[in-house]
Structure formats: structure tokens, C-alpha cells
DSSP file (Angstrom, degrees, kcal/mol; ACC not computed):
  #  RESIDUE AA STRUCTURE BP1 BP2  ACC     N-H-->O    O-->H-N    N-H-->O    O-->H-N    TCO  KAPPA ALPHA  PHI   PSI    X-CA   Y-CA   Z-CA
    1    1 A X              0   0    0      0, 0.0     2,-0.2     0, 0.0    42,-0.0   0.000 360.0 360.0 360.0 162.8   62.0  115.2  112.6
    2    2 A X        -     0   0    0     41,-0.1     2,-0.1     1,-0.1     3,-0.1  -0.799 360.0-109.1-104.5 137.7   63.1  118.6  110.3
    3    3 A X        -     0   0    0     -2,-0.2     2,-0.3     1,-0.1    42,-0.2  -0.340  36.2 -87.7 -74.0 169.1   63.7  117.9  107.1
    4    4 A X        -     0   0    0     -2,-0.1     2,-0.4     1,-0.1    -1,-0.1  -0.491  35.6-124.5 -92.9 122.2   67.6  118.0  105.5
    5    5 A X        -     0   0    0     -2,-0.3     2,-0.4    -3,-0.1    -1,-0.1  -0.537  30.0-127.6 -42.3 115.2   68.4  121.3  104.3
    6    6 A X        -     0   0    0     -2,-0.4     2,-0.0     0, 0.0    -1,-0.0  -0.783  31.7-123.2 -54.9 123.4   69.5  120.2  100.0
    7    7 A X        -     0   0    0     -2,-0.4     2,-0.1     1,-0.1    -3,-0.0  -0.436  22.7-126.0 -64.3 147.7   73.0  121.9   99.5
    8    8 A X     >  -     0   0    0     -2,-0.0     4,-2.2     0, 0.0     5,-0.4  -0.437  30.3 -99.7 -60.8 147.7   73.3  124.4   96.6
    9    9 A X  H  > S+     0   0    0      1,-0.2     4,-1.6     2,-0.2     5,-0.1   0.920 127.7  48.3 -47.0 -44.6   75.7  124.2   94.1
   10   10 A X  H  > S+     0   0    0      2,-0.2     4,-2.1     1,-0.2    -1,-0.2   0.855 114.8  50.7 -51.2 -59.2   77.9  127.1   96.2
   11   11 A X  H  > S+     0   0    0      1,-0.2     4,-3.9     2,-0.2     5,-0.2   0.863 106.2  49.6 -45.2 -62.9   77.3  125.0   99.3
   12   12 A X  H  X S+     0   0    0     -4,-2.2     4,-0.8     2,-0.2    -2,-0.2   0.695 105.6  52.9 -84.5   0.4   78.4  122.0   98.1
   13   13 A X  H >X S+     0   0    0     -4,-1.6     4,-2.6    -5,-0.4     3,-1.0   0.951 114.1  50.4 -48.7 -56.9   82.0  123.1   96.5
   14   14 A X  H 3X S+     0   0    0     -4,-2.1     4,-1.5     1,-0.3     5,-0.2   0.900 107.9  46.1 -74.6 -39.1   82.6  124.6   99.9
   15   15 A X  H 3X S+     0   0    0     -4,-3.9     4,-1.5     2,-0.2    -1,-0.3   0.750 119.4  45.5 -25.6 -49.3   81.7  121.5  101.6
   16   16 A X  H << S+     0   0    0     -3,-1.0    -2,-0.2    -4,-0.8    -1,-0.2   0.905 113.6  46.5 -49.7 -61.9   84.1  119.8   98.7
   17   17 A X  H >< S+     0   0    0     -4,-2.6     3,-1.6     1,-0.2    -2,-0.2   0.890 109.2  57.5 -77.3 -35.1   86.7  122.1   99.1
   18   18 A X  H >< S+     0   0    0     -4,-1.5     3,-2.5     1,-0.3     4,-0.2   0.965 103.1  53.6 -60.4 -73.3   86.3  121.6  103.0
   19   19 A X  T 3< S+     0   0    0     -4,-1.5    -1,-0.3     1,-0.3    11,-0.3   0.262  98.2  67.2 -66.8  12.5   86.9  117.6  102.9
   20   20 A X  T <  S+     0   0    0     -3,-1.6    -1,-0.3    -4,-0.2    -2,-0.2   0.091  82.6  66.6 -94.9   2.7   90.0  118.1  101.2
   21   21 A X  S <  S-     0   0    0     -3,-2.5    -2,-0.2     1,-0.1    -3,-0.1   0.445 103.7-135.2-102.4   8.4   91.6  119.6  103.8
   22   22 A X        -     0   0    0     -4,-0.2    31,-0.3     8,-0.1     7,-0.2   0.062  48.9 -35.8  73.2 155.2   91.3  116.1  105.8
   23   23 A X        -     0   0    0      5,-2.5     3,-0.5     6,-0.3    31,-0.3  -0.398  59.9-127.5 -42.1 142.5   90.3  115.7  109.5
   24   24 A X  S    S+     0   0    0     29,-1.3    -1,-0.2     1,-0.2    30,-0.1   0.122 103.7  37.4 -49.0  13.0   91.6  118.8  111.7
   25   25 A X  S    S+     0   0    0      3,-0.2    -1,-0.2    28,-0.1    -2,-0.1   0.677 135.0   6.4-139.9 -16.1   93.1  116.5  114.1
   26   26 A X  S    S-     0   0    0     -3,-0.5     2,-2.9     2,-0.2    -3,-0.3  -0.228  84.6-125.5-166.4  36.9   94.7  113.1  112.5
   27   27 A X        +     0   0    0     -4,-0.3     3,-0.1    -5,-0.2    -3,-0.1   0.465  60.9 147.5  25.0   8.2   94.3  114.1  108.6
   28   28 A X        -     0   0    0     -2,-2.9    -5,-2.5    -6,-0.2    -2,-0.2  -0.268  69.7 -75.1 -61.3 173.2   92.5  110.8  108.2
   29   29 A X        -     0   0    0     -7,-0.2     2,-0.4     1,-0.1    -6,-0.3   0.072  68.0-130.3 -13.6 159.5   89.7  111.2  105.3
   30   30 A X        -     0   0    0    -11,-0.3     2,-0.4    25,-0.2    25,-0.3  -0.963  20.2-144.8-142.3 149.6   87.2  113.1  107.1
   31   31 A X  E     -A   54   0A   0     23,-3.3    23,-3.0    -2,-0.4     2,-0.6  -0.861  43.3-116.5 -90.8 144.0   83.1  113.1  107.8
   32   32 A X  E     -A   53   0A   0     -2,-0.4     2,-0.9    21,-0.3    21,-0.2  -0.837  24.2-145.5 -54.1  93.6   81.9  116.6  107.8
   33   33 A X  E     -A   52   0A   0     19,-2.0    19,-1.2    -2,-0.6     2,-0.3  -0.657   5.9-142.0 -93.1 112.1   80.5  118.0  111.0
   34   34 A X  E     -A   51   0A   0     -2,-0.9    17,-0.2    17,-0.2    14,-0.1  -0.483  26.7-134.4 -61.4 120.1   77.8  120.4  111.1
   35   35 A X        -     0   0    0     15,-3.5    11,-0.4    -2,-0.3     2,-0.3  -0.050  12.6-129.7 -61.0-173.4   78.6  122.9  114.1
   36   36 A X        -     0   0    0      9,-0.1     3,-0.1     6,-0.0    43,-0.1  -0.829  19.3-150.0-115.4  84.1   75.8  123.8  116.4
   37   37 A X    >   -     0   0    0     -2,-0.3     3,-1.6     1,-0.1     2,-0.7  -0.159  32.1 -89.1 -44.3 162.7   75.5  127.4  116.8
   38   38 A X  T 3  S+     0   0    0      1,-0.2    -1,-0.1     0, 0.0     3,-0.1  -0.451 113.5  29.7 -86.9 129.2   74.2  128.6  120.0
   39   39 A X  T 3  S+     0   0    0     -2,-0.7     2,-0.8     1,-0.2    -1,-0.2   0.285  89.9 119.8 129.1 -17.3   70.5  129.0  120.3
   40   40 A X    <   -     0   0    0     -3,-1.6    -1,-0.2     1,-0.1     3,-0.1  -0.682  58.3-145.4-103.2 110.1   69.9  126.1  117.7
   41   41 A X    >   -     0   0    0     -2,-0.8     3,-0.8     1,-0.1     2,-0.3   0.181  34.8 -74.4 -78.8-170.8   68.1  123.6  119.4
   42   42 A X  T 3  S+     0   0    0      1,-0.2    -1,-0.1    -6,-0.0     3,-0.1  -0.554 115.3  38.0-107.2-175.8   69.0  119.8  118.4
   43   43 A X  T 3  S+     0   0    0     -2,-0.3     2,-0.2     1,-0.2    -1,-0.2  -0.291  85.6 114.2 110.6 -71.3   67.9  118.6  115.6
   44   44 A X    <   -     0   0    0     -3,-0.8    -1,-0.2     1,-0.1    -4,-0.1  -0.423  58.2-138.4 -83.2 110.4   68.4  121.5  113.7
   45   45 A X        -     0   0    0     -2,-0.2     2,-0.3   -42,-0.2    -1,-0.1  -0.339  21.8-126.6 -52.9 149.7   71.1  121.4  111.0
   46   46 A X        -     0   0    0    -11,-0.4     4,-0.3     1,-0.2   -11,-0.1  -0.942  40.2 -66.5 -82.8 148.8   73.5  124.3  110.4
   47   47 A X        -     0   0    0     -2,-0.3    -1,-0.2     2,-0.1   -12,-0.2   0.239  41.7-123.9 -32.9 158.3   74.4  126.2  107.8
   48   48 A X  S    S+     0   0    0      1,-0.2     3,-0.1    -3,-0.1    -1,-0.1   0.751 114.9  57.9 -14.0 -60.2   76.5  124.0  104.7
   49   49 A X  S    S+     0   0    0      1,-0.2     2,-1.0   -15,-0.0    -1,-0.2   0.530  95.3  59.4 -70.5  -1.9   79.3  126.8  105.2
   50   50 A X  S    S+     0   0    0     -4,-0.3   -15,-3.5   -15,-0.1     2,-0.4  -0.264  80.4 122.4-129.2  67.6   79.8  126.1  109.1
   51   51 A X  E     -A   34   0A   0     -2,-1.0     2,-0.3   -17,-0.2   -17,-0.2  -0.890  44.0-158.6-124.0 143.6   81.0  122.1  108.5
   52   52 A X  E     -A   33   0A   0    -19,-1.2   -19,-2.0    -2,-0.4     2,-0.3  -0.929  19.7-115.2-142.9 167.6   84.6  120.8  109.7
   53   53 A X  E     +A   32   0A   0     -2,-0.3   -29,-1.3   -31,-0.3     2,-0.4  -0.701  45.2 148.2 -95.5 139.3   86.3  118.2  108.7
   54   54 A X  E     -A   31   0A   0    -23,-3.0   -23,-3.3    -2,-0.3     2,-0.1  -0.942  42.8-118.8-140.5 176.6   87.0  115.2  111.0
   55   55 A X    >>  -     0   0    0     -2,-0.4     4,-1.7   -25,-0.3     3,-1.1  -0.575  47.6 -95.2 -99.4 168.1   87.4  111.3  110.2
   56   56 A X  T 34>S+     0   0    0      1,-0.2     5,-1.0     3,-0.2     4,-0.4   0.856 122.6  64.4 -76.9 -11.1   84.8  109.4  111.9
   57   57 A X  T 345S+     0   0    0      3,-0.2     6,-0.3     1,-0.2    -1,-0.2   0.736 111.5  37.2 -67.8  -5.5   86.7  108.4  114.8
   58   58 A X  T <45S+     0   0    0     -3,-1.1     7,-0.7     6,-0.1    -1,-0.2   0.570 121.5  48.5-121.6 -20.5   87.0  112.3  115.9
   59   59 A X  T  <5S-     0   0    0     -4,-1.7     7,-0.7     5,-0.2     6,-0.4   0.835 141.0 -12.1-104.0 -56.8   83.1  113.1  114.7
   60   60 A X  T   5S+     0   0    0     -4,-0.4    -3,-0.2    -5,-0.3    -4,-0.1   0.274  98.2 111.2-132.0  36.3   81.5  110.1  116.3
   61   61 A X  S > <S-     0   0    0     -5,-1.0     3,-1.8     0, 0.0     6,-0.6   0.040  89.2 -80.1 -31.7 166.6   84.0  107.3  117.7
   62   62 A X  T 3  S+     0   0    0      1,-0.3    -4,-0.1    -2,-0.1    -5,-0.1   0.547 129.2  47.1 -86.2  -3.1   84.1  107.1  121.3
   63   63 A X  T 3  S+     0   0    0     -6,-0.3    -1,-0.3     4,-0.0    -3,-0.1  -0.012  97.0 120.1-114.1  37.8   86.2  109.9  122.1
   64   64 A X  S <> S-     0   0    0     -3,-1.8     4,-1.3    -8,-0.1     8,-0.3   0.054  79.0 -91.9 -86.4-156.0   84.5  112.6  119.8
   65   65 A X  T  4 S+     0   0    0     -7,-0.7     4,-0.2    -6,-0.4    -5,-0.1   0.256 124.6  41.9 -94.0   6.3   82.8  115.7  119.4
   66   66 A X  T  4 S+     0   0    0     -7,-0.7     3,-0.5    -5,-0.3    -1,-0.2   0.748 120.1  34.8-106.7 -40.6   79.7  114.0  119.7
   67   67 A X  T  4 S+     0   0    0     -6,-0.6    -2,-0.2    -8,-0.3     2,-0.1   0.856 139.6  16.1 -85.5 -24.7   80.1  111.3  122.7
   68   68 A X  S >X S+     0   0    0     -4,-1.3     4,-1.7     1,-0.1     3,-0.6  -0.405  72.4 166.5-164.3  58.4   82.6  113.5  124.9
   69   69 A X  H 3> S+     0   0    0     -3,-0.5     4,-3.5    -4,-0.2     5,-0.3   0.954  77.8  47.7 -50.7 -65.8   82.0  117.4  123.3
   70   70 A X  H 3> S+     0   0    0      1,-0.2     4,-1.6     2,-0.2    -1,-0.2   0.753 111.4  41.1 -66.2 -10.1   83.9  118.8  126.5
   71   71 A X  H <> S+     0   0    0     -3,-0.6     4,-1.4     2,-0.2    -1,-0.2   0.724 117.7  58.1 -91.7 -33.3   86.7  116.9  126.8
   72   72 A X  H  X S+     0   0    0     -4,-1.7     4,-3.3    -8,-0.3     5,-0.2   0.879 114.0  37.3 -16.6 -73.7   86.9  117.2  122.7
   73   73 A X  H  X S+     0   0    0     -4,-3.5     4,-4.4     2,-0.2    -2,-0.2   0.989 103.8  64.5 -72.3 -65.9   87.0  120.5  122.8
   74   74 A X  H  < S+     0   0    0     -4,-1.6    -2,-0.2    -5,-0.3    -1,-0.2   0.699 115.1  39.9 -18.7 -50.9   89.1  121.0  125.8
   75   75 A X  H  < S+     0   0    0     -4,-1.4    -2,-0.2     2,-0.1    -1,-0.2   0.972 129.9  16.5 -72.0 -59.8   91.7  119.4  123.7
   76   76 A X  H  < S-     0   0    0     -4,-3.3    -2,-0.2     1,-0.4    -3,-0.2   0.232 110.8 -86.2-125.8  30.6   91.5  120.5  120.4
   77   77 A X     <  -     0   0    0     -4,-4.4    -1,-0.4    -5,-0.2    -2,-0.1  -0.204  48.6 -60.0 112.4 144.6   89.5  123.5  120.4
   78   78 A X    >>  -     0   0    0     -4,-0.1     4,-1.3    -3,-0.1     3,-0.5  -0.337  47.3-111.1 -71.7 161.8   85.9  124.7  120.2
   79   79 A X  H 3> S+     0   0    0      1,-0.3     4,-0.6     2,-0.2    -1,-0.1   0.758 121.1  56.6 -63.9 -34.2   83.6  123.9  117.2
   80   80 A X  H 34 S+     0   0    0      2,-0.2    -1,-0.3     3,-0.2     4,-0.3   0.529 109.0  37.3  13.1 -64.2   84.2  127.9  116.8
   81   81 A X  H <> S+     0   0    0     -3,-0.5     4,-1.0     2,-0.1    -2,-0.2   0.496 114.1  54.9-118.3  24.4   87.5  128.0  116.7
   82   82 A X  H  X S+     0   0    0     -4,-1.3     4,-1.3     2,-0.2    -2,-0.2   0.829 102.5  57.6 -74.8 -45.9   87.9  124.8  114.6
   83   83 A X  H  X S+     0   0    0     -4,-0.6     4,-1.0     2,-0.3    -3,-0.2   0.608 111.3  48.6 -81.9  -2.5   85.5  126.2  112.0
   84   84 A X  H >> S+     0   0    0     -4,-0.3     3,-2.0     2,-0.2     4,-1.6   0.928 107.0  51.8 -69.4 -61.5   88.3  129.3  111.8
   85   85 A X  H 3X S+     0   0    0     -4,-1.0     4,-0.5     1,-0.3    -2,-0.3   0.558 112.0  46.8 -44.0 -34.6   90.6  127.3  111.6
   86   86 A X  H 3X S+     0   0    0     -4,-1.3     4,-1.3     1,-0.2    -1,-0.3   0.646 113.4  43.6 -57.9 -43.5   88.7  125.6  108.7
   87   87 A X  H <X S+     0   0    0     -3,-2.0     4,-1.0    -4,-1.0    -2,-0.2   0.632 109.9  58.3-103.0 -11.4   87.8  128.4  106.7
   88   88 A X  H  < S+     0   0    0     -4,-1.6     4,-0.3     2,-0.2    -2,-0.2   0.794 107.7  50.4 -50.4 -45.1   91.4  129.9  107.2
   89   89 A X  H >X S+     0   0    0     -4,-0.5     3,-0.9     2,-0.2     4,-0.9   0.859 111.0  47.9  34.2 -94.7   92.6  126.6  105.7
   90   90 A X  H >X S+     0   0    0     -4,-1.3     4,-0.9     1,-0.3     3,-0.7   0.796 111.6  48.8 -52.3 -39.5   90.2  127.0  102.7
   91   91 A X  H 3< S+     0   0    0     -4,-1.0    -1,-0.3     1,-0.3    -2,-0.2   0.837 110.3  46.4 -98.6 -10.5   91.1  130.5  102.1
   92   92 A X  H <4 S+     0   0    0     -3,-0.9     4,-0.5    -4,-0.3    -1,-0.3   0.570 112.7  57.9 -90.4 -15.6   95.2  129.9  102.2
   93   93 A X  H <X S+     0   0    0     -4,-0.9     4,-1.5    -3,-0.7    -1,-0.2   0.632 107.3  49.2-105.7 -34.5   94.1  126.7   99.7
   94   94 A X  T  < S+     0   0    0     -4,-0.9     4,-0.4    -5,-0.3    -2,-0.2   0.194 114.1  43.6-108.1   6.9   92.4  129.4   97.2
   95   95 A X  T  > S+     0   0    0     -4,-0.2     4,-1.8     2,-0.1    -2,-0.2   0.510 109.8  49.1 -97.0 -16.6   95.2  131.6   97.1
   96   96 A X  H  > S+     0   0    0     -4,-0.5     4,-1.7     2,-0.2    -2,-0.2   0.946 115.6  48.6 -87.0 -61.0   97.6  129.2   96.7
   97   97 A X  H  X>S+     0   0    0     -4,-1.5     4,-1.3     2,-0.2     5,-0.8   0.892 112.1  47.0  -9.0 -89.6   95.0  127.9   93.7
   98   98 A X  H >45S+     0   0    0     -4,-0.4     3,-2.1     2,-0.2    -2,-0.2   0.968 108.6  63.7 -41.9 -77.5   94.7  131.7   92.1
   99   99 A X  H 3<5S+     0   0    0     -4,-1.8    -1,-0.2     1,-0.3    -2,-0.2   0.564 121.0  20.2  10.3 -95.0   98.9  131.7   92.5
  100  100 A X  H 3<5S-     0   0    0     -4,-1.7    -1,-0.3     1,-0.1    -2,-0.2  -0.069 114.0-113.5 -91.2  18.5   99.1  128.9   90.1
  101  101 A X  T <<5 +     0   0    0     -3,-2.1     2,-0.3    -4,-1.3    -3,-0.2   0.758  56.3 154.3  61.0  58.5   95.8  129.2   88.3
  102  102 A X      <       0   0    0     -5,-0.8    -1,-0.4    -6,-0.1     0, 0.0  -0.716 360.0 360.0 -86.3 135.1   94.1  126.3   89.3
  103  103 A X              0   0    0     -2,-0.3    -5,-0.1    -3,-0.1    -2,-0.0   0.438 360.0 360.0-100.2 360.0   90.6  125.9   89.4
């Protein structure tokens, strides 16, 4: 088995900042799901920056993106254009932050 990548300080803020936005689908508390790019066999983590948020019923419950990835996707979008959606999210969250001078 490959060993787990340690997050970086960088990594895990964005990871942080990530799980505050709630699942993408039902806003429950969320697990963080590492996408799979293509080409990356399994096993093999992906980057700390290409995580979305889901609760565990939506990351591995019996109708997720792990037991039933096409039907998953088919409804609420590819891992792809979740993890826009994610970092879109994040960046509308750091402007609104900068606004009102939050850190």
C-alpha cells in the first residue's frame, strides 16, 4: 500500500477552508473526497488542493461517489466539475473575507 501523502501547512488551510463550505450536495458537515484524476491508478491519493466536500452519506453511503460513481455523477456533476465548483466557492469566500478584512 503507498504511503499518505502529510499535508503542508498551505494544503491543509485549503483543505480547512474547503470543509467549511459544507457537502456540495445537502450542506451536511462534510468528509473530504480526494478526486481521481485520470491516469492515476487506485490507490493513489491526489493532490490536497483537488478535495470536495461531501458528508459521508454522498462520499461513501450507499448512493455515493464511491459505491455508484456514475449514477453520482450523472446527477450532480463530475468530480471535475464539482472541484470547480469548489474552488469557485473558496475563492468568492476569500473575497468576501478581504471585503471585510477577515482572516
Amino acid at each position: 500500500m503507498a504511503k499518505k501523502k502529510v499535508a503542508t501547512k498551505a494544503e491543509r488551510e485549503h483543505m480547512s477552508k474547503v470543509a467549511s463550505l459544507g457537502c456540495l450536495v445537502c450542506q451536511m458537515p462534510p468528509q473530504l473526497h480526494h478526486i481521481r484524476p485520470i491516469g492515476l491508478g487506485i490507490g493513489m491519493r491526489s493532490s490536497h488542493y483537488q478535495v470536495i466536500p461531501l458528508c459521508r452519506s454522498h462520499h461513501t453511503g450507499k448512493f455515493s461517489i464511491h459505491n455508484c460513481k456514475q449514477q453520482f455523477e450523472a446527477m450532480y456533476g463530475t468530480e471535475h466539475e464539482m472541484l470547480q465548483k469548489t474552488l469557485k466557492e473558496i475563492k468568492n469566500l476569500e473575497r468576501i473575507n478581504d471585503f471585510f478584512g477577515d482572516k
